[in-house]
DSSP file (Angstrom, degrees, kcal/mol; ACC not computed):
  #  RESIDUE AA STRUCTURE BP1 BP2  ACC     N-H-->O    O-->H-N    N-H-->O    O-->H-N    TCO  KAPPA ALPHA  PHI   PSI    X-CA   Y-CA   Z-CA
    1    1 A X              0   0    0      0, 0.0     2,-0.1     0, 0.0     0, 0.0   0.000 360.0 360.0 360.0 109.9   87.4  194.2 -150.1
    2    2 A X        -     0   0    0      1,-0.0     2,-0.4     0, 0.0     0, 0.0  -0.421 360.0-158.2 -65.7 158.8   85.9  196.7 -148.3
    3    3 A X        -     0   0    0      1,-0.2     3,-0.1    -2,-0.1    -1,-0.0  -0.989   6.6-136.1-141.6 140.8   86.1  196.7 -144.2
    4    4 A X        -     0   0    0     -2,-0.4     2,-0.6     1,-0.2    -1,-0.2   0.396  47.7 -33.9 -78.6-157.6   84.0  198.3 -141.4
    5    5 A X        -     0   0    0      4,-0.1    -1,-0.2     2,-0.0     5,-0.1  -0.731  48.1-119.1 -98.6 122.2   84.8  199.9 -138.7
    6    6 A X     >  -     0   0    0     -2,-0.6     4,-0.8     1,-0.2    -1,-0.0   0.437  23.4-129.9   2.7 163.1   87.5  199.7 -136.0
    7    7 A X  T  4 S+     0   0    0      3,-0.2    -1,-0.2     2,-0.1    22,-0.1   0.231 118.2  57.8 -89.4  -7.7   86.6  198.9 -132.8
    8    8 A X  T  > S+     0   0    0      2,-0.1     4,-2.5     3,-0.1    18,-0.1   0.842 115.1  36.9 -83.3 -74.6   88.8  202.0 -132.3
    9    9 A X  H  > S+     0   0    0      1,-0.2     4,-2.3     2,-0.2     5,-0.2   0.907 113.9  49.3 -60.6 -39.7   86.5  204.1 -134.7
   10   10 A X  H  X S+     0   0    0     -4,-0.8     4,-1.4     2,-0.2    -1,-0.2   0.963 111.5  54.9 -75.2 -27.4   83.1  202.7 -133.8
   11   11 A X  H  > S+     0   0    0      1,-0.2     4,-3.2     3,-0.1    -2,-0.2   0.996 120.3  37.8 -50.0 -61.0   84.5  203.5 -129.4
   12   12 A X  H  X S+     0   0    0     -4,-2.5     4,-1.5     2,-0.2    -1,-0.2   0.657 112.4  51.1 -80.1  -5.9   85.1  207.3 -130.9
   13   13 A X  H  X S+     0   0    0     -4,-2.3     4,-3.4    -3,-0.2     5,-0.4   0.933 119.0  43.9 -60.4 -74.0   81.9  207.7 -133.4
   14   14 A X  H  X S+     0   0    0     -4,-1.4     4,-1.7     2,-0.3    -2,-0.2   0.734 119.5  42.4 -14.6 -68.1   79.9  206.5 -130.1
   15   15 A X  H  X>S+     0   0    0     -4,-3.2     5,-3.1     1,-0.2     4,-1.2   0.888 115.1  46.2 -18.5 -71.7   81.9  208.8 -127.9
   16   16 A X  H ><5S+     0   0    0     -4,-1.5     3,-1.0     1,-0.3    -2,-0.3   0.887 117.7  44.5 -80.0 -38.8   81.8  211.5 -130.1
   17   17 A X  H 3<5S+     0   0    0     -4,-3.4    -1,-0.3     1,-0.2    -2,-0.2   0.847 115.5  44.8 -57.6 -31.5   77.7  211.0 -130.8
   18   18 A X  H 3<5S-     0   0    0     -4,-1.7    -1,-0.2    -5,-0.4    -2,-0.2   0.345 112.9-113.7-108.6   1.2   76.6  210.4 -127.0
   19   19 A X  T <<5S+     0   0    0     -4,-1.2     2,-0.3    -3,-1.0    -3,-0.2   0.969  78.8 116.2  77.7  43.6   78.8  213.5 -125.6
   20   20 A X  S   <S-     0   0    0     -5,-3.1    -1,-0.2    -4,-0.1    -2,-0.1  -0.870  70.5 -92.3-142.8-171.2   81.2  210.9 -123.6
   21   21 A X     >  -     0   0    0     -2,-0.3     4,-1.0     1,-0.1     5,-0.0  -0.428  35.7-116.6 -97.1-173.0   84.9  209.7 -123.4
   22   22 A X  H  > S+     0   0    0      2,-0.2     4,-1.4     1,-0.2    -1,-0.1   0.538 109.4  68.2 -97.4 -13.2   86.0  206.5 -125.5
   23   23 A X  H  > S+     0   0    0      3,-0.1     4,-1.0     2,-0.1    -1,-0.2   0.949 104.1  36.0 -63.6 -44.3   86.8  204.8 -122.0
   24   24 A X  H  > S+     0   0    0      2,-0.2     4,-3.0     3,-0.2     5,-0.2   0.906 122.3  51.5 -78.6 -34.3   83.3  204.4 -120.6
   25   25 A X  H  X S+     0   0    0     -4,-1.0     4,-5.0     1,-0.2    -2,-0.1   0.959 115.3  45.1 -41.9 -62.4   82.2  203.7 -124.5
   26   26 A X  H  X S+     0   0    0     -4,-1.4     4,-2.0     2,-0.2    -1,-0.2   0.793 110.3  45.0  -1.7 -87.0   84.8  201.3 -124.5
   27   27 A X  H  X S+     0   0    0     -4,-1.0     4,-2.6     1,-0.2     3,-0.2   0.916 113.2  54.5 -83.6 -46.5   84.2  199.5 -121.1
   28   28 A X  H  X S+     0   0    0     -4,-3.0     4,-2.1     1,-0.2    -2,-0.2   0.946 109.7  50.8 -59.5 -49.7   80.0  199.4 -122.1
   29   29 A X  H  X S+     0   0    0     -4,-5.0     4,-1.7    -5,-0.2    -2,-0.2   0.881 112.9  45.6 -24.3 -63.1   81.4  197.6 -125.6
   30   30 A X  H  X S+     0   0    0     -4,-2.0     4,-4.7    -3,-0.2    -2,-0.2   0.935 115.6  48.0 -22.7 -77.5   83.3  195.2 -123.2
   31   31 A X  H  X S+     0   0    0     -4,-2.6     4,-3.8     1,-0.2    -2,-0.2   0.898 105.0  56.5 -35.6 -70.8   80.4  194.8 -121.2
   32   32 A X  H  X S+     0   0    0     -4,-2.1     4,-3.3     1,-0.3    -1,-0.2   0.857 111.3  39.5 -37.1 -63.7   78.0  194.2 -123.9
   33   33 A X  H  X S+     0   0    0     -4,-1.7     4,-0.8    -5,-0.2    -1,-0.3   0.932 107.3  60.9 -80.6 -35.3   79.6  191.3 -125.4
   34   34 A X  H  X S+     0   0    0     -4,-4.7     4,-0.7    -5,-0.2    -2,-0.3   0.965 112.0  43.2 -52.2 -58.6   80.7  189.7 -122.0
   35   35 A X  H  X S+     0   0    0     -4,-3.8     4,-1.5     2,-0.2     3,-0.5   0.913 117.5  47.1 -73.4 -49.7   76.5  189.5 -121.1
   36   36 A X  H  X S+     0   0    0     -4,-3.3     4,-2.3     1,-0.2    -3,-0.2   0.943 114.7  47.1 -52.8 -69.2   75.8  188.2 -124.8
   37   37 A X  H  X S+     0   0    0     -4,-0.8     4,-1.1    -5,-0.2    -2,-0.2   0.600 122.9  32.9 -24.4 -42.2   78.7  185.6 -124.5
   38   38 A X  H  X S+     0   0    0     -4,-0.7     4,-1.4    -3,-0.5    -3,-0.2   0.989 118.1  54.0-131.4 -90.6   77.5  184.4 -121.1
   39   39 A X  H  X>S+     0   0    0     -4,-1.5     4,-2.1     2,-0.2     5,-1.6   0.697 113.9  42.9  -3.0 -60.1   73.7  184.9 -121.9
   40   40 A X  H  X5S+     0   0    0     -4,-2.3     4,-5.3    -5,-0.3     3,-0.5   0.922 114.0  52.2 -61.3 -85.1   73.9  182.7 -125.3
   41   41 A X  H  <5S+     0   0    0     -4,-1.1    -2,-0.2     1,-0.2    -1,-0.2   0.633 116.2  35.5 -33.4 -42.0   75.8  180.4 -123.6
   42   42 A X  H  <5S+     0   0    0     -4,-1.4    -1,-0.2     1,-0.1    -2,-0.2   0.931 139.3  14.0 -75.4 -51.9   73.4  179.8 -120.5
   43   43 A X  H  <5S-     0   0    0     -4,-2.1    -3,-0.2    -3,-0.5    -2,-0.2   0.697  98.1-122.6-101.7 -18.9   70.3  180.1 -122.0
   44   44 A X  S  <<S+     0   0    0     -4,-5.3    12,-2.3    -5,-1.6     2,-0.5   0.401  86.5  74.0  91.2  -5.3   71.2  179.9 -126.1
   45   45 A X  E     +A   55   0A   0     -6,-0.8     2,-0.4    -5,-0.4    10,-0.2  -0.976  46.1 167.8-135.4 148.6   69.6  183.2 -126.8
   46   46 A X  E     -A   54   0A   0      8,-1.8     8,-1.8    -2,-0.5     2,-0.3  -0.917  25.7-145.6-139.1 167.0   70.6  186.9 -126.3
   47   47 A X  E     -A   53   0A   0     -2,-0.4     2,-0.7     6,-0.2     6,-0.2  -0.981   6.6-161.6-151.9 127.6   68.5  189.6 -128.1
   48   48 A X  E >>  -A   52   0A   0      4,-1.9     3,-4.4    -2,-0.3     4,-1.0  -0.853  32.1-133.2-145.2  75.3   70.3  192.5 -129.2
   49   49 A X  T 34 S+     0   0    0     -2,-0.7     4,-0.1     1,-0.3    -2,-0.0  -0.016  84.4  19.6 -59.4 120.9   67.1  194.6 -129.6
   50   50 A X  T 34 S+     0   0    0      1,-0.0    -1,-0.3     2,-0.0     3,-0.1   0.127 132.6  41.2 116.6 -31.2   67.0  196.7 -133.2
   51   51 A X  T <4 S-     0   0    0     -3,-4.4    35,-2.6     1,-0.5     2,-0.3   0.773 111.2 -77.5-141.5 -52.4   69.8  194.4 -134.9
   52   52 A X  E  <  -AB  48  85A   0     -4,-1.0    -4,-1.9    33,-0.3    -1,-0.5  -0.914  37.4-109.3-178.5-162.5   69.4  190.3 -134.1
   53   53 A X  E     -AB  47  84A   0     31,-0.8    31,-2.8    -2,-0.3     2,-0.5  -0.875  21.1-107.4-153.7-169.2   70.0  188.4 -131.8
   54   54 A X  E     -AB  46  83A   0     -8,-1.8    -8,-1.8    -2,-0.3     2,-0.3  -0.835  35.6-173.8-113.5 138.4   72.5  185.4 -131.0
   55   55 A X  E     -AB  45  82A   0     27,-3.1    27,-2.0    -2,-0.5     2,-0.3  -0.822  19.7-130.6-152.7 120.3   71.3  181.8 -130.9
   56   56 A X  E     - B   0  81A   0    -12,-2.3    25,-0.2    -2,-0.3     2,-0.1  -0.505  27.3-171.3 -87.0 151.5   72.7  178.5 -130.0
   57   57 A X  E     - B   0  80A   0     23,-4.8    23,-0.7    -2,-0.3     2,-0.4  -0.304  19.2-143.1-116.1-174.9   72.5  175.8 -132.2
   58   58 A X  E     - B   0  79A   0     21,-0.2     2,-0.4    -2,-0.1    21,-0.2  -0.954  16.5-150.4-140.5 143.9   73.1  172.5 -132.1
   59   59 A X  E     - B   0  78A   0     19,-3.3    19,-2.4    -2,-0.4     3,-0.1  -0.929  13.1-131.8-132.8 116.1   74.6  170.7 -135.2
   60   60 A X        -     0   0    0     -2,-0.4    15,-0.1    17,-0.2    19,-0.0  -0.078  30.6 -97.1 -50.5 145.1   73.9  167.0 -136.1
   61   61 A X        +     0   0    0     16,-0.1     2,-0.3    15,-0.1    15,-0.2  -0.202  55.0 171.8 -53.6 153.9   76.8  164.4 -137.1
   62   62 A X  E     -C   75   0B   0     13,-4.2    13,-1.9    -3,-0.1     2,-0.4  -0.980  36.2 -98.6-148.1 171.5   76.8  164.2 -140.8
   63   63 A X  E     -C   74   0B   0     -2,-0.3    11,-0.2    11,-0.2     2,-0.1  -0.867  43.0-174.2 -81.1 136.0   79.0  162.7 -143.6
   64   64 A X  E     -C   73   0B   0      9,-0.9     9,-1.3    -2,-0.4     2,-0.4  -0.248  24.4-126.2-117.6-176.9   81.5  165.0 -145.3
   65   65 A X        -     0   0    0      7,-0.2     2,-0.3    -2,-0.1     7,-0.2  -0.947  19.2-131.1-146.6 136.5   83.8  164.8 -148.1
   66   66 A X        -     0   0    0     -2,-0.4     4,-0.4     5,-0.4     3,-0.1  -0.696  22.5-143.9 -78.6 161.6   87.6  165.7 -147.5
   67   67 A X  S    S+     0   0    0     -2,-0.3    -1,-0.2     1,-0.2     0, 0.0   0.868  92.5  60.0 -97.0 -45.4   88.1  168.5 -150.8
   68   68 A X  S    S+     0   0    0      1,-0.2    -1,-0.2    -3,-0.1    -2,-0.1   0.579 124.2   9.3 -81.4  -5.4   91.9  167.0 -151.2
   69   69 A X  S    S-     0   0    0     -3,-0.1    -1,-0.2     2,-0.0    -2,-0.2   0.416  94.0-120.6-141.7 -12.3   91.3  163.6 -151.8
   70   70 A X        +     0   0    0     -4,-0.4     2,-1.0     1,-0.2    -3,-0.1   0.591  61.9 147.8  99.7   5.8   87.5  163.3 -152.4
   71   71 A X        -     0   0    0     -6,-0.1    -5,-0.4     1,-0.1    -1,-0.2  -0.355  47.8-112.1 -88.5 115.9   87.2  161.0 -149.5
   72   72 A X        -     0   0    0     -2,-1.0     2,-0.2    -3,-0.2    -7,-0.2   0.132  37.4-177.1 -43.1 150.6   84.4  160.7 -147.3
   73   73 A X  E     -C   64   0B   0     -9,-1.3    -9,-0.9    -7,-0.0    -8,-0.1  -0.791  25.5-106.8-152.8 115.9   84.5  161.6 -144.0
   74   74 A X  E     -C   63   0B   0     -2,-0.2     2,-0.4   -11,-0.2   -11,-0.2  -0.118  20.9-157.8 -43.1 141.1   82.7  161.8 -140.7
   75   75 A X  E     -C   62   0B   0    -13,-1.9   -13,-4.2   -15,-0.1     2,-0.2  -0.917  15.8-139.0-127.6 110.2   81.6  164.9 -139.3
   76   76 A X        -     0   0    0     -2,-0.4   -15,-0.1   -15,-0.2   -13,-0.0  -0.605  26.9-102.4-107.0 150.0   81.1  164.8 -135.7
   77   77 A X        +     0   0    0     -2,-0.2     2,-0.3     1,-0.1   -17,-0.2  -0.143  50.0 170.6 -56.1 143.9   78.1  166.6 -134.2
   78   78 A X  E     -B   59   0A   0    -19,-2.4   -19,-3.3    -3,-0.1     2,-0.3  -0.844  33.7-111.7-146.2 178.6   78.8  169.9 -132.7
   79   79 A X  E     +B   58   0A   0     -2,-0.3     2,-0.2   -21,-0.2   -21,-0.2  -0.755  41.2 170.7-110.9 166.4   77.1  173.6 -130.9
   80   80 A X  E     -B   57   0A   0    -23,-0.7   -23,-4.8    -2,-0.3     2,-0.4  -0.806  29.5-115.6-168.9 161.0   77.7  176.5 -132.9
   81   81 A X  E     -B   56   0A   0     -2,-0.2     2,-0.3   -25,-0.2   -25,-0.2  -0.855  21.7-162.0-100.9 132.4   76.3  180.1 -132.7
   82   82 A X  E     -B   55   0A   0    -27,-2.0   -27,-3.1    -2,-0.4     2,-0.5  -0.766  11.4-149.4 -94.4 146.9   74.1  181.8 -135.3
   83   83 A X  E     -B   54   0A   0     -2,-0.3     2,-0.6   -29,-0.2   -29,-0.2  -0.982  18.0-171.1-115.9 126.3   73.5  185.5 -135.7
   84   84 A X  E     -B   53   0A   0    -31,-2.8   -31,-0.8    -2,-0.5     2,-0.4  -0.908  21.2-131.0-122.7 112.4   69.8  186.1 -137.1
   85   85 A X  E     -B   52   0A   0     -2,-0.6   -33,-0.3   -33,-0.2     5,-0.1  -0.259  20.1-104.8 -59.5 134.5   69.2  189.6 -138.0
   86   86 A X    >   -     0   0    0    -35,-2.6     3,-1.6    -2,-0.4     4,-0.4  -0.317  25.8-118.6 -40.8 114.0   66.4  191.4 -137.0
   87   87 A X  T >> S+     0   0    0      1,-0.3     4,-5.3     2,-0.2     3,-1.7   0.846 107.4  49.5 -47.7 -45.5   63.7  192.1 -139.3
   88   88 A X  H 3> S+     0   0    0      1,-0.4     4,-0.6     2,-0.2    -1,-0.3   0.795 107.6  51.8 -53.5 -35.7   63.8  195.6 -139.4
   89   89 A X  H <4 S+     0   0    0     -3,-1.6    -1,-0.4   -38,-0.3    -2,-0.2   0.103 104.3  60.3 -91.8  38.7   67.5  196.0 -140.0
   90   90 A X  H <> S+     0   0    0     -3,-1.7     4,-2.2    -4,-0.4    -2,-0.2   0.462 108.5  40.9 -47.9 -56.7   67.2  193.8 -142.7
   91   91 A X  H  < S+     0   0    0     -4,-5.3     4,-0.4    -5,-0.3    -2,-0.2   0.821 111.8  54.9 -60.4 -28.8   64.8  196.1 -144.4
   92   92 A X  T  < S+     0   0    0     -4,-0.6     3,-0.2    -5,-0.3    -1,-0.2   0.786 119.0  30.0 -95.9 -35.0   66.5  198.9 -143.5
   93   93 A X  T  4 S+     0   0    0     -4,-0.2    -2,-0.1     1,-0.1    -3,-0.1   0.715 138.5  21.9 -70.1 -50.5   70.1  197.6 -145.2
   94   94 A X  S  < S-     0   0    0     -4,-2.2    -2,-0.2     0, 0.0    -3,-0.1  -0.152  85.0-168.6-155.6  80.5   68.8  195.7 -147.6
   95   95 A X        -     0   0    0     -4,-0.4    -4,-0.1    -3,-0.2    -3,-0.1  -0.041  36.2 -98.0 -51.2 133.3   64.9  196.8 -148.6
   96   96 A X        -     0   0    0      1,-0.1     2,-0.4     2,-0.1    -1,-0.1  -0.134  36.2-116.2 -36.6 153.3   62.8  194.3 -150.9
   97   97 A X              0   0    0      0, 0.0    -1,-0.1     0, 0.0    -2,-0.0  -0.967 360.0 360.0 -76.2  96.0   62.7  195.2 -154.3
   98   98 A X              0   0    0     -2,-0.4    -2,-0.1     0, 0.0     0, 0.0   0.670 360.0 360.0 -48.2 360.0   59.2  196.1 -155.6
């Protein structure tokens, strides 16, 4: 299985592209996800302009089935978060096929 990049690597790619240390990269990373976290949460959307954005969802109760004994089971309603990518990187990762 391949696996991205560190949080390590992507602080010093950043760094090393934008002519700064991996501490301020670092602490804007930090940043960044504290104001989506807190942003989604308050309002249900954050916009993460170029790559998607964050949206909370709300998920109905449902009937389930447990896999080890095949028995149905309620499914209690819940939030959960979605990531929707952006069109553009979408195209740009993974372009239609004529």
């Amino acid at each position: 299985m391949a696996s991205g990049m560190t949080k390590t690597q992507l602080t010093r790619y950043l760094a090393e592209k934008l002519g700064t240390n991996n501490k301020t990269i670092a602490a804007f990373l930090e940043q960044l996800a504290d104001v989506a976290i807190k942003e989604t949460k308050k309002n249900g959307l954050f916009v993460v302009p170029g790559l998607g954005r964050l949206v909370k969802a709300h998920r109905k109760a449902r009937m389930g089935r447990n896999p080890q004994t095949g028995e149905p089971i309620q499914i209690k309603a819940k939030t959960v978060v979605k990531f929707r990518v952006a069109k553009a990187a979408k195209d740009a990762i993974a372009p239609k096929k004529a």
